[in-house]
Structures are given as structure tokens and as C-alpha cells.
N, C-alpha and C positions, 0 to 999 in steps of 0.2 A: 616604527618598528613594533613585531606584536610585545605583548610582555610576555616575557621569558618563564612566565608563572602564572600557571591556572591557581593559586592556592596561596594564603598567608604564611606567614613562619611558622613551625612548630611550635604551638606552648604548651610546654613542660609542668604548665600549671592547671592544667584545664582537667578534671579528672573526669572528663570523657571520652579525651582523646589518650591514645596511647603517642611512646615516645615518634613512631612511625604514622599517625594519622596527622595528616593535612589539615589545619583549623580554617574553616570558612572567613573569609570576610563579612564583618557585619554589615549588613544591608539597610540600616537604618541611623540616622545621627540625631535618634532623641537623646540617646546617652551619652551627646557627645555633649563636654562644654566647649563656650564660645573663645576665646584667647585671643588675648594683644600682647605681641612679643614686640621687643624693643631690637628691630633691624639695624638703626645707625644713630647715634645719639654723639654730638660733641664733645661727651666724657665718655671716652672706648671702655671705662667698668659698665658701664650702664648697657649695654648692648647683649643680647640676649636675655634679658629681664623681663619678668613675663606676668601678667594679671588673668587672672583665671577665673571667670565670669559663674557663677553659680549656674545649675542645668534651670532653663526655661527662665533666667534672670529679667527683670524690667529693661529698659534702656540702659546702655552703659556710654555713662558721664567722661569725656576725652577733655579735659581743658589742663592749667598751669599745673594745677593742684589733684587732678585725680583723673584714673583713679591709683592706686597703688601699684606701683609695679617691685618685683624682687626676682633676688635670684635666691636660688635654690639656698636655704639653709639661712638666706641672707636678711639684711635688713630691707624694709619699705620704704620706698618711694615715690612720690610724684616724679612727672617730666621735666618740672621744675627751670622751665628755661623763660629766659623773656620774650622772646619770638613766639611762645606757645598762648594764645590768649586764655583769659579767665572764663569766656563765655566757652559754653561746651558746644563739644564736635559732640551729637548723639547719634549712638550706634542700637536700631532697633532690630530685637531678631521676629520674624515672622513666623505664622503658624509651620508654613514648607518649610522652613529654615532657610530661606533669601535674608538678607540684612541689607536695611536702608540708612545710608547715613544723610542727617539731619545736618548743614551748615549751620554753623554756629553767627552770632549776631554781630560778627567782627568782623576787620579786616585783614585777618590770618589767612592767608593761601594755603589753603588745603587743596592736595591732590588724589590721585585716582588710579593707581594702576598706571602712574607717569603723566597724568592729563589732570588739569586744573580743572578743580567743579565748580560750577558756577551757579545752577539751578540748586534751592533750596531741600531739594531731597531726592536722593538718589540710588536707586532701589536696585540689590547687586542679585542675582540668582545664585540658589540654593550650588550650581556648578559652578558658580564662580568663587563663593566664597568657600568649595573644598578644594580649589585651586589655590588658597588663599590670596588675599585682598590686601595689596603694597599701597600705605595710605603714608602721603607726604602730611606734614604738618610747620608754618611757620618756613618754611624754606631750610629746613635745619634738622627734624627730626625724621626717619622712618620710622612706623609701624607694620606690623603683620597680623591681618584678622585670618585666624584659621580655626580648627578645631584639635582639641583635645580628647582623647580619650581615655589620659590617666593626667594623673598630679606628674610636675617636673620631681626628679630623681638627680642627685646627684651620680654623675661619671665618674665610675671607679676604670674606666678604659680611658685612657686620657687621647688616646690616637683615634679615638671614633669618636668626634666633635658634634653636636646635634644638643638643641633643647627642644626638639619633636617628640611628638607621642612615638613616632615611627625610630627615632634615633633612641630613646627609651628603651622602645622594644627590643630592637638588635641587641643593645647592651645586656637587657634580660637574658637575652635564647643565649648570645653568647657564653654567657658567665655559666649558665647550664649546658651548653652544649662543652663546655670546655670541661668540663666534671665525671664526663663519659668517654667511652672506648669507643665508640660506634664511628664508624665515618661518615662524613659531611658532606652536604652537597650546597656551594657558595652560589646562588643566583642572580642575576641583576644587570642592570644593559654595563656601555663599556664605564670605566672610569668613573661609576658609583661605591667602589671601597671594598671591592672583593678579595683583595690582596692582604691588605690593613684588616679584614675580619680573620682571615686565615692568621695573621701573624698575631691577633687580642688572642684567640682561640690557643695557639699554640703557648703564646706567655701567662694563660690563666691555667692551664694544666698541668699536671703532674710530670707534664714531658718537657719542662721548658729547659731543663739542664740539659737535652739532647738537642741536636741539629733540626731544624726546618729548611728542607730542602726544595727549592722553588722549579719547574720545570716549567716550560710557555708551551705546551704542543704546538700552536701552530706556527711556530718557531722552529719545531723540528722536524725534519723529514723523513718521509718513514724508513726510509732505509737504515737511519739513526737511532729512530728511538725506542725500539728493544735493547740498545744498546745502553740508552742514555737512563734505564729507568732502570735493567734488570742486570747489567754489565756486573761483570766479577770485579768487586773491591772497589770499582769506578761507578757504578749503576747507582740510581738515587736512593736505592734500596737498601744498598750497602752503605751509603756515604750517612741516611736519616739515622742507620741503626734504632734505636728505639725511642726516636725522634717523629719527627712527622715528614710527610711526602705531599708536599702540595701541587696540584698540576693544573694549574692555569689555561682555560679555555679547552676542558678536555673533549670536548664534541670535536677535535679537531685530530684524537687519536687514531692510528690506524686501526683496521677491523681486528688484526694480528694481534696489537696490544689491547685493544679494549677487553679481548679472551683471556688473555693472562691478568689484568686487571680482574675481571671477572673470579679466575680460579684463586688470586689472592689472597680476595674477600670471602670466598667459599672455606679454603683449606688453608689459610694461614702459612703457605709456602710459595715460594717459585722456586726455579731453575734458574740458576744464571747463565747466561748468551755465556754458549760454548762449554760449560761444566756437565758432569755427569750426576753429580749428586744437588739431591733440592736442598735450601739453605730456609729456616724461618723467617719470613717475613713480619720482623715486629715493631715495623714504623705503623701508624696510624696515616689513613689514607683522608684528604681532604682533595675534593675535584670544585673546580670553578666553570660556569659557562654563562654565556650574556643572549646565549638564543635555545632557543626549546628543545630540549630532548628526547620529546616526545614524538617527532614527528617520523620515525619509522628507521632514521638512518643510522641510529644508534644502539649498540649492543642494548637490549630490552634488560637481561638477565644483572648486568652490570649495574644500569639504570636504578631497577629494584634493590640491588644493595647499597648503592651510594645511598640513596631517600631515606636512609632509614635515619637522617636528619638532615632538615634542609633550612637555610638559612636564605631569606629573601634581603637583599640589600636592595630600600627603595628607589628609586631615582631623584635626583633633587628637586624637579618639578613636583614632586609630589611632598615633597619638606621643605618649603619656599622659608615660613619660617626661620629654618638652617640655614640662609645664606649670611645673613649677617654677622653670625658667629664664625663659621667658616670662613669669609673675609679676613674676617680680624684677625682670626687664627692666623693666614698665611701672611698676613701684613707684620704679625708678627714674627714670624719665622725669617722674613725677610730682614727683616731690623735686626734682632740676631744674631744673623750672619752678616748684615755691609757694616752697622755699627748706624745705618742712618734711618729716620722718621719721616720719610715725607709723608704730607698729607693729601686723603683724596678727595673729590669734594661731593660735595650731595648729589649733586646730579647725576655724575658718574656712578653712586653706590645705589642712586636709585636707577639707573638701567641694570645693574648687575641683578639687582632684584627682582625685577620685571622682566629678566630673561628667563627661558625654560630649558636652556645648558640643554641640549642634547647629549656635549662632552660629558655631564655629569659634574663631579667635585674637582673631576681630575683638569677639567679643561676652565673653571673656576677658579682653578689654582694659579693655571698659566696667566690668565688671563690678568688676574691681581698683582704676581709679579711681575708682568710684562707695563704694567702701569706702574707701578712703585721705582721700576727701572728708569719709565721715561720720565718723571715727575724728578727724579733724583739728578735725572740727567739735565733737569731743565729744557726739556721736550714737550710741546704741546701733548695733550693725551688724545692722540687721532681714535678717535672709538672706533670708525669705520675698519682700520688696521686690528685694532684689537680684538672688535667681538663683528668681526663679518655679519650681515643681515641681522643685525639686531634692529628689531621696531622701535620706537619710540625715544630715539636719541633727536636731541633739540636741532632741529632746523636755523641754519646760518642766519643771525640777524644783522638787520640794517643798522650801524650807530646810529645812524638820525633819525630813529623810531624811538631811540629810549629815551626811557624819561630821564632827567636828575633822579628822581627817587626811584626808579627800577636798577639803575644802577649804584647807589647806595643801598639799596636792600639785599644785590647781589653782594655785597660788598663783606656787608654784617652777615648776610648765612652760611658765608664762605669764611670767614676767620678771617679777613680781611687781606685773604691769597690774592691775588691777583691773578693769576692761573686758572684758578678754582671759580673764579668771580667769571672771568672773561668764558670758560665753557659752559657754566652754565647759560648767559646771557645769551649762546650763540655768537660768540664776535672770536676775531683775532686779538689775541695779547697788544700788539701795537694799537688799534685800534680801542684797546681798552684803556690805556697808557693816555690817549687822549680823549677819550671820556672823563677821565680820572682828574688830569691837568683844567679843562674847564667846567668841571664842577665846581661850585663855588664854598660847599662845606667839606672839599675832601684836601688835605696841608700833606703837603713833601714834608720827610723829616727835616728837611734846613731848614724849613720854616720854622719849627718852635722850638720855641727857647729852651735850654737842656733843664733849666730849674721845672718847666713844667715836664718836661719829660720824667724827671724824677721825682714827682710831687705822684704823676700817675700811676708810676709801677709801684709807690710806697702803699698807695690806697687800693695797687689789683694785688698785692702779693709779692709784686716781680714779676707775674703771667706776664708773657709777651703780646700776648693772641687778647686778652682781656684791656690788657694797654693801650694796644693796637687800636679798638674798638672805641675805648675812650678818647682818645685822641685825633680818631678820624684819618688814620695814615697808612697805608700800606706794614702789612705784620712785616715783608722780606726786609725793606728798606729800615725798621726798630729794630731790627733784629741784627741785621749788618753793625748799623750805630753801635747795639749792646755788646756784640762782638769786638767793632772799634776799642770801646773804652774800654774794655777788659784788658785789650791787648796796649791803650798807652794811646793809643790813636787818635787825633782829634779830626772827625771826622766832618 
């Protein structure tokens, strides 16, 4: 699809552009810095946590202990995990801005954009890493090498989730765009946040006590929608009063209405379908579209009025970064509303990351809940079902390829799921079941003794999942148990 925009967001800060001029994209990434966000970490606070590499920095040191990661406002830290080795993953930037990573002197499985590296150094191009670079680490951590263009900023929009320079930005134009009268023009493909900026916009201005009135043009047919925008008492004009008029996908207005849009934004009145006298038109106008305006089909005159602020909502390929946040977001919202936590496993959150969502957020969204449903449901997670033609999902393997130790390693990066263990491996659940049974350091819970099961959870916490791990057992099957015994049960 082309992009929908020859031109970045408006900024409001730039005192050579006026509120009407288009700011070029910069053309060069010396100014950018280099950035490690924390995509998926075992502890869900740790996710979006970010290290912010000085401009033209030395190598950046990836091991147990560094380098620091934080979030916004927050405190520092390492990855801090035991799967994450002390010897460093080095991350070198070149002159072009390619970055090579350097394997570390361990046996830490580090991956690649979904693909395990094996050769001692491995040199990413300057387009790949502004695609940014999804680096597994330890079977357990995600990373994202991207770029930055400002320091992280704390989210005063709580509905527009991002720690991108580009979700940054939005947040900025918005909170200015919302300060002003002028009307808006929301751009960007489908289901990257066009709707959700109109309603931040609406809630940060001085109109949020009034109505936000939603219209879909291509929802409505034109026989309708003079009716539906300009209608006496009923019309969306009437109903925002001095509220706002958002019109979603307005490339899609008839020639008829795009004219009266036009004279609305000229003279501050219309007509209402079938009245004799003009009535003020004092909602604020915001239009939406996901394909270009420019190409001749559209009232020009209209055009020119909307731009006179234009907000670029970027695509998520282009804020890869933002997926792990995002995630979590809808994982959470999920939770929520059933009341339940399932958990998803690495593998799975590193295909999410490694996709380029054409759906955008919106189809990332489905996509998360459509997995937390089946997971919840005790449903294998068919990825094929889930994310249609996505590459680099694990190929079905043989049980009698793996090793003991490939399958206890699944076991430990997986929180000791069984679910989570068996897709990453590539196998069936059953089939992981007896993997499981003849491995010779993996115990069913009727196997130990309940003094050492309580001797465990006294020295993890109580953590189940940390228990689990010490003990070598399946987390679902500790977990049943600790449920048992609460309940009186001798299980």
C-alpha cells in the first residue's frame, strides 16, 4: 500500500515551520541514538524498559548485568535473569549505521529476527536495523534494536501506548493539536489508531464537556449522508453542538458533501437538509483517511482546509519496538475483563514481533486476545489460525530429534508450561507429555514428597513458576496441588 503521506506530523515546535507547513522527514540517522527496548521479559513490569545508547557510542555490552535498562521516570536495571549469560552479546554500530552483533563466549542461544545465530558475527544493514532488529536472548528475553530520535517521555494519553520516538511524537502534536480550533486531518493505513487520536484530541481540549460525534463514511451511502451529517436536530452537526465531528475514512464522502464540508470550514455555517435558514456550525471538524488525498478525486478546496493540521499515525512496522508494550497492554485488558492470566510463551511473542501486522494495532489486538482465549481455554495455540502467512513460525518437530537437554531447556524458558514448552519445541502436547515422563531429571508431583514441596515454595516466596523450576515439575500439575491443599484436598 503506498503511504498515505508525503510528509511527517506537523511540529508545533519547529519555528520555521508555521502551524500549516508539513516538516520534512530527516534524511539522515547521525542524530539518531542507537536503543534496546525490553519487548518480553518474565517480569511483565520490565517490558518496555529501554537503554538509550549515547550518539556514535563504542560497542554496547548485552550480558546478565548490563547494560541498564529503565523506564521512564523509573529506576535501573539489568536483565538480571539466569538464562541471560555474564559474557556479553556485543552490539557494534558502524560507520553507515549497519550494527553487527558479536556472540558472546557462551552457551546462551541468541536469536535473530526468529533465527538462531550461530556464526560469530553478524552484520545487520543500516535497513534493517530502521526496521528494527527482534533479538532473542537465553530463550526467555526479547529485545528491540531500533533508533531514537528523542529521550523516552512519560504518557500523559494513557489510550495511545508506544515507548517509540514516533508514539512520543504523536503524543506531542496531539496535546498541541488539542489546544487549538483549527481542524485536523488523522492519516495512516487501517487499524493504526486513527480513531483513538481523534477521541486523545477530543479529551485533551477544551471541548471534552461536549459530544464527539463519530461518522464512517464509507458506512454511509450517499443518499444518506447529507442527511446523516447536516439533518435538522438529527445531523452530526446538531447532535456535536460545540463538540466535535469526527468522520472517519472521509475520502469516501460524496462529491455533494465534501462541498458543504468545504463551505463549513469557509463560513462557519450550513443549512440543514430541508430547513430554510442557516444554523452556526460550532462543532470542530476532525476527518480521517488511510489512503491519499491527493490523487485528484477529492474536493482540492476541502483538502486545503482540513491540512491545516495533519496528524500522521505511524504503522506498526515502523514502531516494532511498540509491539511489546502493546501486547501487554491487551493482555491486560484481557485479564480485566475474564478475571483470568494465562500465560504466552516466548516463541509465540517472538513471532508477534517479527510480524509487520499489515492489520496494524488493530489486528495485533485480535490477534493477542484470540490467543489468551485459546490458552485459557486449554487450546493448543494454532499460529497458522491465528496470524495467517506469518514467516518464521517453528516448523513441526520430531520427538526423537530432541535431546534430554532441548527439552528441559524448553521447559525452564517456558516457566515450566507445558504448552508453552511443547510449541516452542515444535511437538504436540501429548507428545511432549512423553518427553516429559522419560526424561530422567523431570518428577510428576506425586513423586515428591510434600515436606520438600514446602521446603521450596518457603525458599521461592510461594512463587509457583520459581518452585516449579526448582523442583523440576510441571508449573500446571504445582499449581493444581496448591489449589488442592487450599481447598482441604489431598491430592
Amino acid at each position: 500500500m503506498q503511504s498515505p503521506l508525503k510528509h511527517a506530523p506537523l511540529s508545533l515546535l519547529d519555528a520555521e515551520n508555521t502551524l500549516a507547513s508539513p516538516v520534512p522527514v530527516p534524511s539522515g540517522r547521525a542524530a539518531q541514538m542507537l536503543a534496546l527496548t525490553i519487548l518480553w521479559h518474565p517480569e511483565p513490569a520490565r517490558i518496555g524498559e529501554q537503554f538509550i545508547a549515547p550518539t556514535r557510542a563504542a560497542d554496547i555490552a548485552v550480558n546478565r548485568f548490563a547494560p541498564l535498562f529503565a523506564a521512564v521516570a523509573g529506576d535501573c536495571a539489568p536483565l538480571d535473569h539466569r538464562r541471560i549469560a555474564r559474557d556479553s552479546l556485543r552490539l557494534r554500530r558502524h560507520r553507515d549505521d549497519g550494527v553487527s552483533l558479536l556472540l558472546p563466549q557462551s552457551r546462551m542461544r541468541v536469536e535473530l529476527n526468529g533465527a538462531m545465530l550461530a556464526a560469530p558475527e553478524t552484520r545487520c544493514t543500516p535497513e534493517q536495523v530502521d526496521a528494527g532488529l527482534v533479538i532473542g536472548l537465553g530463550g526467555v528475553v526479547l529485545l528491540c534494536v531500533h533508533w531514537m530520535d528523542r529521550l523516552p517521555q512519560p504518557s500523559a494519553i494513557g489510550s495511545l501506548v508506544g515507548v517509540s520516538g514516533a508514539a512520543i511524537r504523536v503524543r506531542e502534536l496531539i496535546r498541541q493539536v488539542a489546544a487549538t480550533d483549527l481542524p485536523v486531518l488523522l492519516l495512516g493505513e487501517a487499524g493504526s489508531g486513527k480513531e483513538l487520536a481523534a477521541q486523545a484530541i477530543h479529551q485533551a481540549s477544551a471541548r471534552c464537556r461536549s459530544p464527539m460525534v463519530t461518522v464512517n463514511m464509507a458506512t454511509v451511502g450517499a443518499a444518506l449522508a447529507e442527511a446523516d451529517l447536516f439533518g435538522a436536530g438529527t445531523g452530526a452537526f446538531a447532535q456535536a453542538r460545540d463538540g466535535i465531528v469526527f468522520l472517519d475514512k472521509i475520502g469516501f464522502a460524496p462529491p455533494v458533501v465534501q462541498a458543504m464540508l468545504r463551505r463549513v470550514l469557509q463560513t462557519g455555517e450550513y443549512r440543514p437538509s430541508g430547513a430554510r435558514m442557516k444554523e452556526a456550525a460550532r462543532a470542530r471538524l476532525i476527518g480521517a483517511s488511510d489512503h491519499d488525498l491527493h490523487d485528484g478525486s477529492f474536493n482540492q478546496a476541502l483538502l486545503r482546509r482540513l491540512e491545516a493540521l495533519v496528524v500522521y499515525l505511524p504503522p506498526l512496522r515502523e514502531r516494532r519496538c511498540d509491539i511489546g508494550v502493546l501486547a501487554l497492554h491487551f493482555m491486560q485488558s484481557w485479564s480485566a475483563r475474564t478475571g483470568c492470566t494465562p500465560e504466552l510463551p516466548v516463541a509465540f511473542m517472538s513471532q508477534l514481533c517479527n510480524h509487520d501486522w499489515p492489520g496494524n494495532v488493530r489486528q495485533l489486538g485480535s490477534v493477542v486476545q484470540r490467543a489468551m482465549s485459546a490458552v485459557q481455554a486449554g487450546q493448543p495455540l494454532d499460529v497458522d489460525a491465528l496470524m495467517p502467512g506469518v514467516a518464521g513460525r517453528p516448523a513441526r518437530t520430531r520427538p526423537n530429534k530432541l535431546s534430554p537437554q532441548a527439552v528441559l531447556d524448553a521447559l525452564e524458558a517456558n516457566g515450566w508450561l507445558i504448552r508453552n514448552a511443547a510449541l516452542a519445541l515444535g511437538v504436540s502436547r501429548p507428545s511432549m507429555y512423553k518427553l516429559m515422563e522419560a526424561h530422567p531429571a523431570i518428577r510428576q508431583i506425586g513423586q515428591i514428597a510434600p515436606a520438600e514441596i514446602e521446603a521450596a515454595l518457603a525458599a521461592h516466596g510461594g512463587d509457583p513458576g520459581r518452585c516449579a523450576a526448582a523442583l523440576k515439575t510441571p508449573s500446571e500439575a504445582l499449581r493444581r496441588y496448591l489449589r488442592g491443599r487450599a481447598a482441604g484436598k489431598v491430592l
